[in-house]
C-alpha positions in Angstrom: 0.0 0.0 0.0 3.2 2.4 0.7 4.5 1.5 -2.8 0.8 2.5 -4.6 0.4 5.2 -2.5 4.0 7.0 -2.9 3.3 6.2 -6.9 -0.4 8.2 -6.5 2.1 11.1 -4.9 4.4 11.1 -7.9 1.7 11.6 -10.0 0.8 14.7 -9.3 3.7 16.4 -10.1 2.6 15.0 -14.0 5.1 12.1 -13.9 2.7 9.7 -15.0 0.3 9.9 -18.2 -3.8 10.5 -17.2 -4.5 6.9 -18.3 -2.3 5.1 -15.8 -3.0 8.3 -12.8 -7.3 6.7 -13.5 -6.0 3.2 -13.0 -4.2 4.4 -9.6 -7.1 6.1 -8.1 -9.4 3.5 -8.8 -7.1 0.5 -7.1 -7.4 -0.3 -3.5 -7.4 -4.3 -2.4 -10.0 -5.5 -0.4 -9.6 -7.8 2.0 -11.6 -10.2 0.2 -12.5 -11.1 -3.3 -14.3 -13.3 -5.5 -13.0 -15.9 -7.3 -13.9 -20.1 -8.6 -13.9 -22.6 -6.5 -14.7 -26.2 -7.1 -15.7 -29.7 -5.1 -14.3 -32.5 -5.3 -17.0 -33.4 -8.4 -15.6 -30.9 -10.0 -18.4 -28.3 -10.1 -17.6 -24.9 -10.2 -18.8 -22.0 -8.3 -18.7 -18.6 -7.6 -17.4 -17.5 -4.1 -17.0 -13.9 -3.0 -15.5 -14.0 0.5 -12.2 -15.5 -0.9 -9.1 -13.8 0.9 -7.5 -11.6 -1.2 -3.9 -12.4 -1.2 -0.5 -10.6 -1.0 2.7 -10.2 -2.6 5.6 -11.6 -1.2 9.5 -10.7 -1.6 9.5 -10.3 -5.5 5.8 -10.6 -6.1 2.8 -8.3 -7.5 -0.2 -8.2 -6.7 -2.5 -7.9 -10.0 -6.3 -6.6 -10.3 -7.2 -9.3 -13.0 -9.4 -8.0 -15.8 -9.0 -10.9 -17.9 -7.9 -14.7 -17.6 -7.1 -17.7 -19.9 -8.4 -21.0 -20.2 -6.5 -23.8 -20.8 -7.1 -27.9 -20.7 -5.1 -28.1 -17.4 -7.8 -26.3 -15.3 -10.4 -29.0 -16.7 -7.9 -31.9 -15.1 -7.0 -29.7 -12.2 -11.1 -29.8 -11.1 -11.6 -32.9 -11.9 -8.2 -34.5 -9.6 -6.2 -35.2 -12.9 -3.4 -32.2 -12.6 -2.1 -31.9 -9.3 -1.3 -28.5 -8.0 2.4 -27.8 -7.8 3.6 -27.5 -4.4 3.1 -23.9 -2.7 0.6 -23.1 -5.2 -2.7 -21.0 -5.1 -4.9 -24.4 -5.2 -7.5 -21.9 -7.2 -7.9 -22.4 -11.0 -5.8 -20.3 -14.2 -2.4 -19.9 -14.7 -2.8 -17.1 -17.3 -3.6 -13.9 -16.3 -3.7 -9.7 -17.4 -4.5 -6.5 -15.7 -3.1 -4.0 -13.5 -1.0 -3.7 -10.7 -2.2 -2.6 -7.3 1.1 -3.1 -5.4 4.8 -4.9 -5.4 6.1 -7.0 -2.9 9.4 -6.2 -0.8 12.9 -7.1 -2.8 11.0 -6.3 -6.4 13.3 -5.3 -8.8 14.7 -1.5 -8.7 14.1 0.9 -11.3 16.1 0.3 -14.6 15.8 -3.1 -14.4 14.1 -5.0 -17.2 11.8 -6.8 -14.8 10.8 -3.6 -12.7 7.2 -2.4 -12.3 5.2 -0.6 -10.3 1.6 0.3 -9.6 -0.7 1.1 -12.4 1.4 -1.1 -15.4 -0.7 -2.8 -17.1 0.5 -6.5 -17.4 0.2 -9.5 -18.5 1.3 -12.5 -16.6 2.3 -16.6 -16.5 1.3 -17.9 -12.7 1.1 -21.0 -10.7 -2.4 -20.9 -10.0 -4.6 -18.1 -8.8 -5.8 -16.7 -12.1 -9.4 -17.5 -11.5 -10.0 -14.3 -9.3 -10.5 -10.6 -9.0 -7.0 -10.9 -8.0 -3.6 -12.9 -8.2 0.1 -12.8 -6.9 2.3 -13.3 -9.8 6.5 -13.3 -9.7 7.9 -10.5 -11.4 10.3 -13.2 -13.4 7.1 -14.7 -15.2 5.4 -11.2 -15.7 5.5 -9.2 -19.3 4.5 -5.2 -19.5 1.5 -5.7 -21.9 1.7 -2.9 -25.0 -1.0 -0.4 -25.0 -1.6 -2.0 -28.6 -3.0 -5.2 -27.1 -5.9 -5.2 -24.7 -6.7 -7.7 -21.7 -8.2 -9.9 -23.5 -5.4 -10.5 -25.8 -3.1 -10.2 -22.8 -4.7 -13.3 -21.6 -4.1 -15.2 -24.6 -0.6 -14.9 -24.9 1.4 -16.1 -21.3 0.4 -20.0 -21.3 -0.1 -20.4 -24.8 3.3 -18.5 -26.5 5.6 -19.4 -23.6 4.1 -23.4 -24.3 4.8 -22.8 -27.7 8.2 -21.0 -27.5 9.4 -23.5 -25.2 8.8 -26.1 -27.4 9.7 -25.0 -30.9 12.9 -22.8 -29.2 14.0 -24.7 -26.3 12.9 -28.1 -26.7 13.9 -28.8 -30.7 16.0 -26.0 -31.5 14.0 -25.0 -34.6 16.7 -22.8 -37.2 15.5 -20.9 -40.2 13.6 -22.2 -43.0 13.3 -25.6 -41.8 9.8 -27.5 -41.8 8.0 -28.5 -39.1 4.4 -30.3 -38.5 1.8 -28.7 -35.6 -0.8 -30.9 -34.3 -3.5 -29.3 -32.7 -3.1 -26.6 -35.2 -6.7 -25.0 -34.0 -5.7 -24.8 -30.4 -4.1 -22.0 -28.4 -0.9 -23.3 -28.5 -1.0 -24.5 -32.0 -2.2 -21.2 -33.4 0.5 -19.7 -31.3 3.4 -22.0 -32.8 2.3 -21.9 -36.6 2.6 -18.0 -36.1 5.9 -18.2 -34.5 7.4 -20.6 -37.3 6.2 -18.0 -39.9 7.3 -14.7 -37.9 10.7 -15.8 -36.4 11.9 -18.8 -37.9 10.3 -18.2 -41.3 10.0 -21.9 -42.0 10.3 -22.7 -45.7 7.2 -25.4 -44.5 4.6 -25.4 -41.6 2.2 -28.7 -41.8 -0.5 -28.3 -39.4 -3.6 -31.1 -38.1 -6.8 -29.8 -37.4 -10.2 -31.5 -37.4 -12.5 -29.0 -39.1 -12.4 -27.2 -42.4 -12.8 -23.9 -40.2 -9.7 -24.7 -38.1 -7.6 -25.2 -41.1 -8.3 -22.5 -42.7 -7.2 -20.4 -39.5 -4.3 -22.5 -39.7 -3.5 -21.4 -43.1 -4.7 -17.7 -42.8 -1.8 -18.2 -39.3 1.0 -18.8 -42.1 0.8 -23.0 -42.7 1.8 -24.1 -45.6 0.1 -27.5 -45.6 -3.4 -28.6 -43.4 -4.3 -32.3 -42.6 -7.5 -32.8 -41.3 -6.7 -35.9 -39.1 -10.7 -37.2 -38.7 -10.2 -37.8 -42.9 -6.5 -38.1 -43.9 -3.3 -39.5 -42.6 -0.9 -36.7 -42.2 2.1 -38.1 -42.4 1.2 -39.2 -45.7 0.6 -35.4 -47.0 4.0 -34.5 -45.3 6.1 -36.9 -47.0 4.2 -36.2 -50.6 5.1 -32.5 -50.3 8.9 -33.3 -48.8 9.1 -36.0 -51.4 9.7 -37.9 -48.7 12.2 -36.4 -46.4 10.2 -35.5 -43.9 9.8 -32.7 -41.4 12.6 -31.3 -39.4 10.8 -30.6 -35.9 7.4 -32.0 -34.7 4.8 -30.9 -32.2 2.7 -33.1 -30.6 -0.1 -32.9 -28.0 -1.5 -36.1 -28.9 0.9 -38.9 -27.6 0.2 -42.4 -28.8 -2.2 -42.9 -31.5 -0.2 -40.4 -33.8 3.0 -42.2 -32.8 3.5 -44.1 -36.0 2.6 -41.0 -38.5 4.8 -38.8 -36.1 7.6 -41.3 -37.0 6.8 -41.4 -40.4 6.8 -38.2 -40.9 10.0 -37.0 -39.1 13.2 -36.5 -40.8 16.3 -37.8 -40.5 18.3 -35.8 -37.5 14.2 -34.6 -36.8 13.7 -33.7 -33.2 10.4 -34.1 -31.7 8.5 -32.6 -28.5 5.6 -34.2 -26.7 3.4 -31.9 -24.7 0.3 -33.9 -24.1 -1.4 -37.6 -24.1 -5.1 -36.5 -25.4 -4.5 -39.5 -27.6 -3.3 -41.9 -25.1 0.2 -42.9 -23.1 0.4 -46.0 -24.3 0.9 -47.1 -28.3 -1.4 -50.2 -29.3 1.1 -52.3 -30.8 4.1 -51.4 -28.0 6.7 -48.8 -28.2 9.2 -49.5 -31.1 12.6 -47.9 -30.5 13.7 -48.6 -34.0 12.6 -45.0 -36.3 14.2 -43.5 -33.3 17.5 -45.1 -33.8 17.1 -45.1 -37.3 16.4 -41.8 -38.1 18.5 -40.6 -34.8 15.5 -38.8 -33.5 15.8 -36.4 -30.6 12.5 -36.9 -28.4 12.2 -34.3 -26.0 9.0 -34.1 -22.8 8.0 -31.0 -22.1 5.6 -29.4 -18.9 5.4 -26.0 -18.5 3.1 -25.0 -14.7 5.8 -27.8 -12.7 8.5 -26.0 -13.8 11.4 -24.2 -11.9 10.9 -20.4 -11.4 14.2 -20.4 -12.6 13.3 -22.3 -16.3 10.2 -19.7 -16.1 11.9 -16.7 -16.0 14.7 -17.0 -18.3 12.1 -18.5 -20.7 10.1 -15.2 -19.9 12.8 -13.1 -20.7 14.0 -15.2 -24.0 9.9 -15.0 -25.4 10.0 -11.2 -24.3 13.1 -9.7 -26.5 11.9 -12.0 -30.1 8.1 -12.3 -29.7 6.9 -8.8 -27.9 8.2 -6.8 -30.8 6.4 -8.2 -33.0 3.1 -8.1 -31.3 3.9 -4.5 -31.3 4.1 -4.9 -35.0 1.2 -6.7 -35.9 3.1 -10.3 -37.1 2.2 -12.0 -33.9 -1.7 -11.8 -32.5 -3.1 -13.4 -29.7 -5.7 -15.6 -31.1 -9.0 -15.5 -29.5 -11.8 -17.8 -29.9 -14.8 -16.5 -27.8 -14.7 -14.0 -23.9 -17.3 -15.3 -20.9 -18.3 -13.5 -18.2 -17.0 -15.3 -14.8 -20.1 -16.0 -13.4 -20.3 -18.3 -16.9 -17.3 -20.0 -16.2 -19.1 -23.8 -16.3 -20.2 -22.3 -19.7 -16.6 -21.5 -21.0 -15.1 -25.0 -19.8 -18.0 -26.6 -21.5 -17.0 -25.0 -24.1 -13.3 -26.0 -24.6 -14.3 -30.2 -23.1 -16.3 -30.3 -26.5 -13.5 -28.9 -28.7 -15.4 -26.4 -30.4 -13.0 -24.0 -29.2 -9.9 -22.3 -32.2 -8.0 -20.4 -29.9 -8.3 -19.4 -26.4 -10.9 -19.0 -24.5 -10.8 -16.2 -22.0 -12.8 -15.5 -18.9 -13.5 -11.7 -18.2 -13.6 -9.9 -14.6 
């Protein structure tokens, strides 16, 4: 409350713009707030006498005006994704709005993670999005651009830093290679298509789908090629169009029934991230170590939520000097597929069980 109310002071010698001098005089915490809860049936609910929580050494807290969905909060209710240790057990790990104050030991002035009441951010968490407000670490926290707005903020932390991670990090994509997105309709997917295109400029971008509508988003995103997986095999369009070389990097969500098309269609040298099992842990006929060996595949698992704060922030820091930018310029955009109201949360995460969902889904505050 000091910090926020020494930043009101400074604002009236005309050190701050009129925009971010409203946002100050209209924040104060209150003790409580409301946010989602759910039992152990996984019904959601609206509660309004949550406590409201507070920073700690190099935390903010944030007003939220805007949150992300993503898969993960459907396991999470219904006892599927365990909440990391220390954790707000509350649902979201995506959130945007404005800071109300900053925790003791917060980066000082001048430093690329400093902020300070009244910046309008944008934010990856460990849980806690699901509220009026959430503690966030300043390592895992981006300055949104006035170009973007909340709802776009809240498309972007989970989603891009998922993506990032596993194009960047995870297979080392280079410059005009090729690489094949499953999920191509999904936050991530729309996420990584876009970054192949804007950064990497990748001389092919394959992407699945299962409607004509998501593939043409995927295309419109910058793919090259669209499957849709519910008629075609992929992996045979990927090796017609590399005349059958293959792709250099692969993204999958889907785990074991796209195992032998992912194998098919990777190149030789190809490396490969898994970052989900929708389509099963276990492969039907056993797990043949032989493509791997053959093709000297590099298979890389990748989480994101159980990872160090450590991994977090430098990942944070990597995504926010080559992606931000180009936000700023218009060749990245936070796909969006539909905003609910919080007290229509069950609708929203009905929404995104059935799939119908090409992009993210965002819940509004």
């Amino acid at each position: 409350m000091l910090i926020l109310l020494n930043a009101i002071r400074r604002s009236s010698s005309a050190l701050l713009p009129v925009s971010r001098l409203q946002r100050l005089l209209t924040m104060a915490a209150p003790q409580c707030m409301k946010s989602v809860q759910y039992d152990d049936q996984g019904t959601l609910r609206i509660a309004n006498d949550t406590p409201t929580p507070a920073p700690g050494a190099g935390q903010l807290l944030v007003k939220v005006s805007a949150s992300g969905i993503n898969r993960l909060d459907l396991l999470q209710k219904a006892g599927k994704y365990p909440v990391p240790p220390g954790e707000s057990t509350i649902l979201g790990v995506e959130v945007s709005g404005t800071v109300v104050s900053v925790g003791e030991g917060a980066p000082a002035s001048g430093s690329a993670r400093h902020f300070q009441p009244g910046d309008r951010v944008c934010a990856l968490v460990g849980g806690g999005g699901y509220a009026e407000y959430c503690v966030t670490p300043v390592e895992t926290t981006l300055k949104l651009p006035e170009e973007l707005s909340f709802v776009d903020g809240a498309a972007i932390p989970e989603n891009y830093l998922t993506a990032y991670g596993g194009l960047y990090w995870s297979c080392i994509l280079h410059e005009h290679e090729s690489v094949l997105i499953h999920a191509g309709g999904s936050g991530v997917g729309t996420a990584a298509i876009q970054m192949a295109k804007a950064i990497s400029e990748c001389k092919m971008i394959f992407a699945t789908a299962g409607s004509e509508e998501k593939l043409q988003v995927c295309t419109k995103l910058g793919a090259t090629h669209t499957v849709n997986y519910k008629e075609s095999d992929f992996s045979d369009t990927v090796l017609s169009a590399t005349e059958k070389r293959g792709v250099d990097v692969v993204m999958d969500f889907v785990g074991a029934s796209y195992w032998e098309q992912n194998m098919k269609s990777i190149a030789l040298d190809g490396r490969m991230v898994l970052l989900g099992l929708l389509g099963g842990a276990v492969t039907k006929d056993g797990f043949n170590m032989g493509t791997i060996l053959r093709k000297r595949v590099t298979l890389t698992g990748s989480t994101l939520r159980s990872r160090s704060l450590d991994y977090k922030s430098r990942l944070t820091s990597a995504f926010e000097k080559d992606a931000i930018p180009l936000f700023v310029s218009g060749q990245l955009k936070a796909v969006v597929d539909s905003t609910f109201s919080v007290e229509n949360v069950e609708d929203a995460h009905e929404r995104m069980a059935s799939n119908q969902n090409l992009g993210k889904i965002v819940l509004t505050f």
